[in-house]
C-alpha positions as CSV (number, residue, x, y, z in Angstrom):
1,X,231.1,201.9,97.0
2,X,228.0,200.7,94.7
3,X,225.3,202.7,95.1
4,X,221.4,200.7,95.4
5,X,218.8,201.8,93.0
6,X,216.3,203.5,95.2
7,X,213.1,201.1,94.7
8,X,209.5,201.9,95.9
9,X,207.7,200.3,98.7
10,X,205.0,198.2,96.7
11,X,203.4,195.0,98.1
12,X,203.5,191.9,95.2
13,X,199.4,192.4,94.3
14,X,200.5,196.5,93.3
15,X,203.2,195.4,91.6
16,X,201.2,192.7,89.4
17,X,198.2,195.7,89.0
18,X,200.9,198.4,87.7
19,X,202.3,195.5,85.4
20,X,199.2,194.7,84.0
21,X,198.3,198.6,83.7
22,X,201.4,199.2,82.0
23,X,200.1,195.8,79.5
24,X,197.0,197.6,78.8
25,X,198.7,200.8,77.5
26,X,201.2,198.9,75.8
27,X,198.6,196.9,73.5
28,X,196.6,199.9,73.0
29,X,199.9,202.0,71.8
30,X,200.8,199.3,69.2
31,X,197.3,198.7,68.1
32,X,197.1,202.2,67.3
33,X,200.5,202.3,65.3
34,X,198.8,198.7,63.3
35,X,195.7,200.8,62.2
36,X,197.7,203.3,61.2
37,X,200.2,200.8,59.3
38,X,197.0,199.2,57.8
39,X,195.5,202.6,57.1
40,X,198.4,204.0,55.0
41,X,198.4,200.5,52.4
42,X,194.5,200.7,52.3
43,X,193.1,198.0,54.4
44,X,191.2,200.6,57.1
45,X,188.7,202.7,55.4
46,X,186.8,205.6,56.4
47,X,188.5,207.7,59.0
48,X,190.8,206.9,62.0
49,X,191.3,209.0,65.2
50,X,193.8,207.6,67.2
51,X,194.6,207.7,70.8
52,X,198.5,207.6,71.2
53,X,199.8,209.1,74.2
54,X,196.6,209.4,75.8
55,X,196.8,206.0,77.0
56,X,196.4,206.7,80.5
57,X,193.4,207.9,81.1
58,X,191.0,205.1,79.4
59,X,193.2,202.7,81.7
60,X,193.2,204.5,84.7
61,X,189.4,205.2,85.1
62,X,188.9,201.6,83.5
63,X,191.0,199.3,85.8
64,X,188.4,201.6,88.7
65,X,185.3,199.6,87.0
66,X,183.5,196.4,87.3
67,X,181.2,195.0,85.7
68,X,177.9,197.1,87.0
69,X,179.3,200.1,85.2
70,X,178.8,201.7,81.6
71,X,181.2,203.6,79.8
72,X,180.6,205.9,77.1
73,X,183.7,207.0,74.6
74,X,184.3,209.1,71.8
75,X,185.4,208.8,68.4
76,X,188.6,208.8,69.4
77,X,187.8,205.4,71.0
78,X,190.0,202.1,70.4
79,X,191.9,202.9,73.7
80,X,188.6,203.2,75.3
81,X,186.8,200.1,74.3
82,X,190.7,198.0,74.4
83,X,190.5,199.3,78.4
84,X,186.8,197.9,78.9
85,X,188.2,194.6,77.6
86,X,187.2,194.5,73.7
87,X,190.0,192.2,72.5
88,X,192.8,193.2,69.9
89,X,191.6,190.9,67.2
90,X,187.8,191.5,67.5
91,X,188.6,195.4,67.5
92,X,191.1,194.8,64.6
93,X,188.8,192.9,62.6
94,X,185.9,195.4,63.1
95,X,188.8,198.0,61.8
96,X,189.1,195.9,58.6
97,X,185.4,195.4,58.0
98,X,185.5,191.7,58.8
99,X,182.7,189.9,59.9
100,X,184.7,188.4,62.8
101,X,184.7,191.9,64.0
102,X,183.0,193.2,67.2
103,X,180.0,194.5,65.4
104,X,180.1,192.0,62.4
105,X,182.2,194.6,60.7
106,X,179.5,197.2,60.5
107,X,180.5,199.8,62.6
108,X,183.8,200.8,61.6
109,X,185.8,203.2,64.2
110,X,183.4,205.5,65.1
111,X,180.3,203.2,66.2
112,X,182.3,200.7,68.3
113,X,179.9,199.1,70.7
114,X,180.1,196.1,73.0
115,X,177.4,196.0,76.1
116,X,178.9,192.9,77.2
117,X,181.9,195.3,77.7
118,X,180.2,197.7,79.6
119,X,180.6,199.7,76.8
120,X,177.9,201.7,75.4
121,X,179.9,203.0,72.0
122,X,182.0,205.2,70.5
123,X,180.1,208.9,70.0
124,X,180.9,210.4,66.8
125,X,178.9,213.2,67.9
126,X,181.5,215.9,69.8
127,X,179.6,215.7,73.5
128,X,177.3,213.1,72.4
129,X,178.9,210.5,74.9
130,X,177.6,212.9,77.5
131,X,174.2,212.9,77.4
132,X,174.6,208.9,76.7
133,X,176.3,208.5,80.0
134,X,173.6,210.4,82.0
135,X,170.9,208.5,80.4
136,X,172.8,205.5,81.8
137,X,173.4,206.2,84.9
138,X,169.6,206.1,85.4
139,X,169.5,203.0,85.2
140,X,172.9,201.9,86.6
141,X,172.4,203.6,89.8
142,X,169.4,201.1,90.7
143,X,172.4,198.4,91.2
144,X,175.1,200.5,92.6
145,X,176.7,201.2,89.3
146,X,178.4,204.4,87.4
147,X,178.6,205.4,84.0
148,X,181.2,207.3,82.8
149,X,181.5,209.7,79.9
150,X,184.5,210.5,77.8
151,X,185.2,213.4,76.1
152,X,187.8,216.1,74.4
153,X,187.9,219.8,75.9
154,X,186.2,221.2,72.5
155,X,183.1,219.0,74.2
156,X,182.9,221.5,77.3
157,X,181.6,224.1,74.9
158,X,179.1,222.3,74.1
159,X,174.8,222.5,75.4
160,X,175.2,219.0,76.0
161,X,177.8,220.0,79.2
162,X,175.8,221.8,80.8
163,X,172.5,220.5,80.8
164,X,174.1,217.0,81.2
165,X,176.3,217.8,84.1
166,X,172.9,220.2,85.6
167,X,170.6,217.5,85.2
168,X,173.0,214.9,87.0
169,X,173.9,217.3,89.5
170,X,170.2,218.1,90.3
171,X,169.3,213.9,90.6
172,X,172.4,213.1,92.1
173,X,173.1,210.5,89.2
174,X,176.5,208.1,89.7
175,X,178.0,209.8,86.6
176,X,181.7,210.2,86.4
177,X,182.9,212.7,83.6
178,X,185.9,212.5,82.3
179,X,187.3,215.1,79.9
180,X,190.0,213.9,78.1
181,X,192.1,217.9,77.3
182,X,194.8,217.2,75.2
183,X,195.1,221.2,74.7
184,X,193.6,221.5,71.1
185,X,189.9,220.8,69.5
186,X,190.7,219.0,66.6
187,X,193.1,221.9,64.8
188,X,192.5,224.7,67.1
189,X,194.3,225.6,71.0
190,X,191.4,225.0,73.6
191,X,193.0,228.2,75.3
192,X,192.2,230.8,72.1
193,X,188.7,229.7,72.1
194,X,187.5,229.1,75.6
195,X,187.0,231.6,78.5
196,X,188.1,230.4,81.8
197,X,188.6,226.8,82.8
198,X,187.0,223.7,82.7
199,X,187.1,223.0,86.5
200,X,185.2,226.0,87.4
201,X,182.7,225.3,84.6
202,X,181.8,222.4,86.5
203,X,182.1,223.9,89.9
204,X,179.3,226.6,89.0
205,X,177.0,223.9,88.5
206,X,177.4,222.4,91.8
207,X,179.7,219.1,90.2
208,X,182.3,218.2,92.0
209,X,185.8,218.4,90.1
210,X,189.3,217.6,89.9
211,X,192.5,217.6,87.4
212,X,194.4,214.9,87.5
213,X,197.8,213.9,85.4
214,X,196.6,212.2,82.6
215,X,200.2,211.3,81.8
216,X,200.0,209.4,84.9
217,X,197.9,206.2,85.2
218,X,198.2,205.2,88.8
219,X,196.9,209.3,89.5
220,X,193.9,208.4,86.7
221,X,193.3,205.7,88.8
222,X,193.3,207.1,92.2
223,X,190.9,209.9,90.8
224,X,188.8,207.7,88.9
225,X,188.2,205.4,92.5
226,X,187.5,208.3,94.5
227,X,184.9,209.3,91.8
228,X,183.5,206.5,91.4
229,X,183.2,205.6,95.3
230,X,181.2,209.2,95.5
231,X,178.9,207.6,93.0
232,X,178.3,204.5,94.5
233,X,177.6,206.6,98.1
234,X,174.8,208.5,96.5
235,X,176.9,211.7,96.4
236,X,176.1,212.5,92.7
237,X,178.7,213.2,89.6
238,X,182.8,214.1,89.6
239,X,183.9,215.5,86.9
240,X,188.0,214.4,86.1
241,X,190.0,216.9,83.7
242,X,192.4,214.5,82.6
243,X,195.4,216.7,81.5
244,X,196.8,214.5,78.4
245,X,198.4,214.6,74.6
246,X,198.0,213.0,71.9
247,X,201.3,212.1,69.6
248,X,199.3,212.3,65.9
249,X,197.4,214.5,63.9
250,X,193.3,214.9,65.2
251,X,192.6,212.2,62.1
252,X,194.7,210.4,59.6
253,X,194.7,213.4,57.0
254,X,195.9,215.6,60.0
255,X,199.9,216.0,59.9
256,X,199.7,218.6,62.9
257,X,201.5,221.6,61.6
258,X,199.5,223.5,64.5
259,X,201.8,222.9,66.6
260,X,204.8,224.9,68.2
261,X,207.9,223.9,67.6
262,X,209.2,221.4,70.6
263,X,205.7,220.8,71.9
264,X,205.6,217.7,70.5
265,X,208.8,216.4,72.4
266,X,208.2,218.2,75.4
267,X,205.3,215.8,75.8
268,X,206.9,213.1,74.5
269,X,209.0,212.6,77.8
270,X,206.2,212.0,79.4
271,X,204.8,209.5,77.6
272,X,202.5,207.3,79.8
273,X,204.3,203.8,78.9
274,X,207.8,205.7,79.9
275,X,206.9,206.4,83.0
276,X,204.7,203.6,83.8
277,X,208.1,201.9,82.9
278,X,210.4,203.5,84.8
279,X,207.7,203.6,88.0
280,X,207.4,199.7,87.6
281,X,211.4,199.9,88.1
282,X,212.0,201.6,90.7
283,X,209.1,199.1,92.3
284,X,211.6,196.1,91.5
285,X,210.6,194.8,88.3
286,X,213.0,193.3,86.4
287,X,213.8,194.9,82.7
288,X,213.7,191.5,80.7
289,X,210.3,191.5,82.3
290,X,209.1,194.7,81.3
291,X,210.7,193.4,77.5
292,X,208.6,190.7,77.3
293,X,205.6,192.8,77.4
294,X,206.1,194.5,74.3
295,X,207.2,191.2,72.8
296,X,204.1,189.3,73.7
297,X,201.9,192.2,72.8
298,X,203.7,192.8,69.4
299,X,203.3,189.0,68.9
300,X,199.6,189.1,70.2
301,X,199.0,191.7,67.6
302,X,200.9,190.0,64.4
303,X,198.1,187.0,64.9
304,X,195.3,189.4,64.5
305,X,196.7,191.0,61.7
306,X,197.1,187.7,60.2
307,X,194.1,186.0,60.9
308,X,192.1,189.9,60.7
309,X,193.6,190.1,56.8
310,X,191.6,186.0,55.9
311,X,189.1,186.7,58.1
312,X,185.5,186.7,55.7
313,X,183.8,190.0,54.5
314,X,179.9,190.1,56.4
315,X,177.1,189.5,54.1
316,X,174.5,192.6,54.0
317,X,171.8,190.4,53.9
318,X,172.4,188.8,57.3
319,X,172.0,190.2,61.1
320,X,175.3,189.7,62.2
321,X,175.1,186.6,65.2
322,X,176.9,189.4,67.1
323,X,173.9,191.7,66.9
324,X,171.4,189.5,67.9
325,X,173.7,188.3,70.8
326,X,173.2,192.0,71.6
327,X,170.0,192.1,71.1
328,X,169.0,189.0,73.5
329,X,171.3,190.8,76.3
């Protein structure tokens, strides 16, 4: 007797949401492997910091957004200016120092910014995203808005922490803090160098906390809307620890020798698009479909290489028309 394949219980609207989740995460994974591609043969200068395998989380807390909000990411921050809605090509061209870029080519990886995102930029500074988001939330709050804050578990050791997450604890600001812990500060195990946990950390200072599967986008999202409705009520800042990994090196000259053996694959079979996958599955999408995601993104992400590799280099003498764009905003 043929056995059914078990299949969820998912209404067609949750199923088209997960789908279009599981896009996101897709065209952020293989825009990250194109920098990288781009990097090695010397058309991406400076530095990269990539965010493969923590996919999830940007996703998860953006898709909880709307357009009141302001985000605040790291340097680690394609995946979280791609989940704001800062297109493939216009990143990639900012990437390649085009003047088609987002920021006319001028800021490079670090400095991605894009207000008519919702998104403030990209903090070089370890914490720096922190203080950014509080300042934000000052004024978001006056329209029933959040800001959120991204950041690695090396930030939590960080002054900016505590006097951020204080100070928005003390004024009740709509913050929602969201520390991406992928287990290591750039080279070194959060666990050698940190006394107890990052949850309690926040729970001394009054903030209220959760972890959450950052493997996981539908948890990241679930988490991110109950944070975000506490905001929006007036009840002050959440802090999410967003268990994650990432699958490269901290940087591009970082071959992550660090690392146990197996550790690496352990995490890999939880890679958010696998089990995005298989969850969109067992909810009755169809495998071809699921196929033609990769296929469109991959041929999404071919045209901006293309048109990223003739697009014009910005002339220094010029405010870039999407500066003053900025500017007038």
């Amino acid at each position: 007797m043929a056995v059914r394949q078990q299949t969820r219980r998912a209404d067609t609207a949750e199923r088209d949401l997960h789908l279009e989740l599981f896009r996101s995460m897709t065209r952020i994974r293989r825009f990250e492997e194109l920098i990288q591609s781009l990097f090695l043969k010397g058309e991406v200068y400076g530095t990269t910091h990539l965010y493969s395998g923590q996919e999830a989380v940007a996703v998860g807390v953006s898709s909880a957004l709307d357009t009141r909000d302001r985000v605040a990411g790291t340097y680690r921050g394609h995946g979280h200016a791609m989940a704001q809605g800062v297109g493939a090509s216009e990143l990639l061209d900012e990437m390649l120092g085009r003047a088609t870029g987002i920021n006319g080519g001028r800021a490079g990886s670090m400095n991605v910014t894009s207000m008519k995102h919702g998104y403030m930029g990209s903090y070089g500074i370890v914490g720096g995203s922190i203080a950014a988001a509080v300042g934000a939330a000052l004024a978001t709050r006056l329209d029933g808005g959040v800001a959120v804050a991204y950041f690695g578990d090396g930030a939590t050791n960080q002054g900016y922490f505590f006097e951020c997450l204080n100070f928005a604890h003390v004024f009740r600001l709509p913050v929602l803090f969201v520390c991406e812990n992928n287990l290591y500060m750039e080279y070194t195990l959060t666990e050698a160098v940190s006394g107890g946990d990052i949850l309690s950390r926040a729970a001394s200072l009054g903030v209220e906390a959760e972890q959450v599967d950052g493997m996981q986008v539908w948890s990241v999202r679930e988490a991110a809307q109950r944070a975000v409705a506490r905001g929006r009520a007036g009840e002050g800042p959440t802090l999410l620890e967003a268990r994650t990994y990432r699958f490269v090196g901290h940087s591009r000259s970082d071959p992550a020798r660090y690392r146990p053996d197996g550790e690496l694959e352990q995490w890999r079979e939880r890679d958010p698009l696998v089990l995005s996958r298989a969850r969109l599955a067992e909810e009755g999408v169809a495998a071809d479909v699921l196929d033609a995601v990769d296929t469109d993104v991959a041929a999404e992400l071919e045209a901006a290489r293309e048109s990223g590799l003739a697009a014009p280099w910005p002339d220094p003498a010029t405010l870039p028309p999407q500066f003053a764009e900025e500017l007038r905003a």
